[in-house]
N, C-alpha and C positions, 0 to 999 in steps of 0.2 A: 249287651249280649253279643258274641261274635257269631257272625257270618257261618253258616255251614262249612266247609270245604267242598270246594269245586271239582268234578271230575275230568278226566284228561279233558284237552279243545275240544276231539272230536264229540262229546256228550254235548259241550257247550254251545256246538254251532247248535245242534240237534235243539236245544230248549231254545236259542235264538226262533229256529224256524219256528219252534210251537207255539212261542211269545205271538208272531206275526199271525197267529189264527184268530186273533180274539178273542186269547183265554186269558181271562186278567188274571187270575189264578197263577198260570204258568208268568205273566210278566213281571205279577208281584216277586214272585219266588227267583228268577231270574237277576234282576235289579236289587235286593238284598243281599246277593251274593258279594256284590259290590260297596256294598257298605264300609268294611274296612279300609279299602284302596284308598275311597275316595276323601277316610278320614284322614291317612296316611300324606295323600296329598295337599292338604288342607294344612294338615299340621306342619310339613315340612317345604314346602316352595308356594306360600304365601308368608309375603314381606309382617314381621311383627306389627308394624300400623295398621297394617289392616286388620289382625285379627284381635286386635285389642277392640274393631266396632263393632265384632261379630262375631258370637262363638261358635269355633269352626264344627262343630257339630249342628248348629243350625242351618250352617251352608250348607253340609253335606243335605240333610232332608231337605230344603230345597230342591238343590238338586236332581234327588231321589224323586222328587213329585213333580217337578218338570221332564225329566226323564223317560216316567211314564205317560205325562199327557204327551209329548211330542214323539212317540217313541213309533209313530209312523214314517218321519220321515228320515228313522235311522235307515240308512243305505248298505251298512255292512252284512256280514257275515261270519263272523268268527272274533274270540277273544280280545283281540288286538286291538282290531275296528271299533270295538263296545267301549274298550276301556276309551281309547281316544274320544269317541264320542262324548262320553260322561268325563271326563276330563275338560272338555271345551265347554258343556255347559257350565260345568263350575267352576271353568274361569271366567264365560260369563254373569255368572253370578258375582261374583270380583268385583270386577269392572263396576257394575250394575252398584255395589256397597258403594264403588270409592267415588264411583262421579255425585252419590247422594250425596257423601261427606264433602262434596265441591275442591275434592282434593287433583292435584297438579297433573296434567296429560302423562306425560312424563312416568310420572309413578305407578298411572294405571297400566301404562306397556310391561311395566318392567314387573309386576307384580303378577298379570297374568300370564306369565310365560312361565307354562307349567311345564309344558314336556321334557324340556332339554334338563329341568333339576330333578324332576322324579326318576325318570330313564336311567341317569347318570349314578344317581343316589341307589337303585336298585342295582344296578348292574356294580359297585361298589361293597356294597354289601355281598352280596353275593361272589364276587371271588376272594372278598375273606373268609367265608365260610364252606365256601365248595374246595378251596385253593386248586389242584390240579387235576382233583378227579375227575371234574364237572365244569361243564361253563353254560351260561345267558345262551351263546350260539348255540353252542350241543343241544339243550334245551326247550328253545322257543318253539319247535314245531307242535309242543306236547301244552303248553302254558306262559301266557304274560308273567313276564319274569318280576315286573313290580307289580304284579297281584297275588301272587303266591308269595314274594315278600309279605304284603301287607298283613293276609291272612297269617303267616307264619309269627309275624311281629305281634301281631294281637291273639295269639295264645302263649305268649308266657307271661308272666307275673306283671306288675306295674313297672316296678323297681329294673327289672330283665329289660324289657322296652322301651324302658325311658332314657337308660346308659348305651343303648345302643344306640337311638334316635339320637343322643345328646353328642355322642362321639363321632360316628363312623356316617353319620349322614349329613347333621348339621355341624360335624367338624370344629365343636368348641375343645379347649385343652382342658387340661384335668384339673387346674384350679379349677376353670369356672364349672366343669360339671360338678366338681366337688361340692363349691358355693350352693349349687342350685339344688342339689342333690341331701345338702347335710351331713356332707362325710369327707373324709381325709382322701387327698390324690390316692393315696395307699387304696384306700377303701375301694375305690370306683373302679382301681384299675382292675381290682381283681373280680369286682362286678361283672365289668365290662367282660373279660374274657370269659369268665362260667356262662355269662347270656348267651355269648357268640358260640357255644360251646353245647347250649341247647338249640338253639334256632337252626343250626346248621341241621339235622336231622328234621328239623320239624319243616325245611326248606323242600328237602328232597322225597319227604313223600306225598310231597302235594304237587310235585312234577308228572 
């Protein structure tokens, strides 16, 4: 089931500070907003060995449930801060997989370096579907721009989702989306552009 839709930052600092009352209630509600982001990230800038140990929806609720026990000694204030935060647990959570699996130092640096792919990966998407009207900069004072992606990405269909994710974020060519997908380079491409063709609206009113 998808995440509600998030209202501008300034709502969001606002539930941030009610979270810090001691309303589990409001923290519950808060931290499930984030569910898609975190699936988003999971799915695309975690190395495939690792998520072949673990399905990345179990990482995400992990996360989620650490989140909330340690969600005292969250320090921020606003969108940005949160998502960073919950970001760092679940690439501690990573980490935490790959040294179980007694797998190589090495792999675990390069596997937990989430920000600079998802960052990259939203801000990517997003000037294909905004193209000039709109940008990440113009934007960001109203909403995290890979979390309105994320939300945006998990309301369309599977199929819409999956050609965007498969193209425009994790950058495979049309054969192999086609391969993975079951359809003709023909078929994908014109997938691909109908998705980008819904998502773009579905981007800009959760700005």
């Amino acid at each position: 089931m998808n995440a509600p839709m998030l209202p501008p930052d300034s709502q969001i600092e606002a539930w941030i500070a009610a979270a810090r009352q001691a309303d589990k209630g409001a923290l519950d509600r808060l931290l499930e907003h984030y569910r898609n982001y975190l699936a988003l990230v999971a799915r695309t800038s975690i190395n495939a060995v690792v998520r072949a140990k673990a399905d990345p929806s179990d990482m995400v609720q992990e996360t989620l449930i650490k989140a909330h026990a340690k969600f005292g000694q969250f320090q921020g204030s606003n969108e940005a801060e949160l998502a960073a935060w919950l970001r760092q647990i679940l690439a501690n959570n990573v980490a935490d997989l790959v040294r179980r699996f007694r797998a190589k130092s090495r792999r675990v640096s390069r596997e937990i370096s989430l920000d600079d792919a998802t960052l990259s990966s939203a801000d990517a998407i997003y000037d294909i579907v905004a193209g000039d009207e709109a940008s990440p900069s113009n934007n960001c004072h109203r909403r995290e721009i890979a979390v309105v992606l994320a939300d945006a990405l998990a309301s369309l269909s599977a199929d819409h989702r999956e050609v965007i994710i498969l193209r425009s974020m994790e950058e495979f060519d049309w054969a192999e989306i086609a391969r993975r997908m079951d359809r003709t380079p023909d078929a994908v491409r014109v997938l691909w552009a109908r998705a980008l063709k819904q998502l773009r609206p579905r981007i800009e009113e959760r700005l």
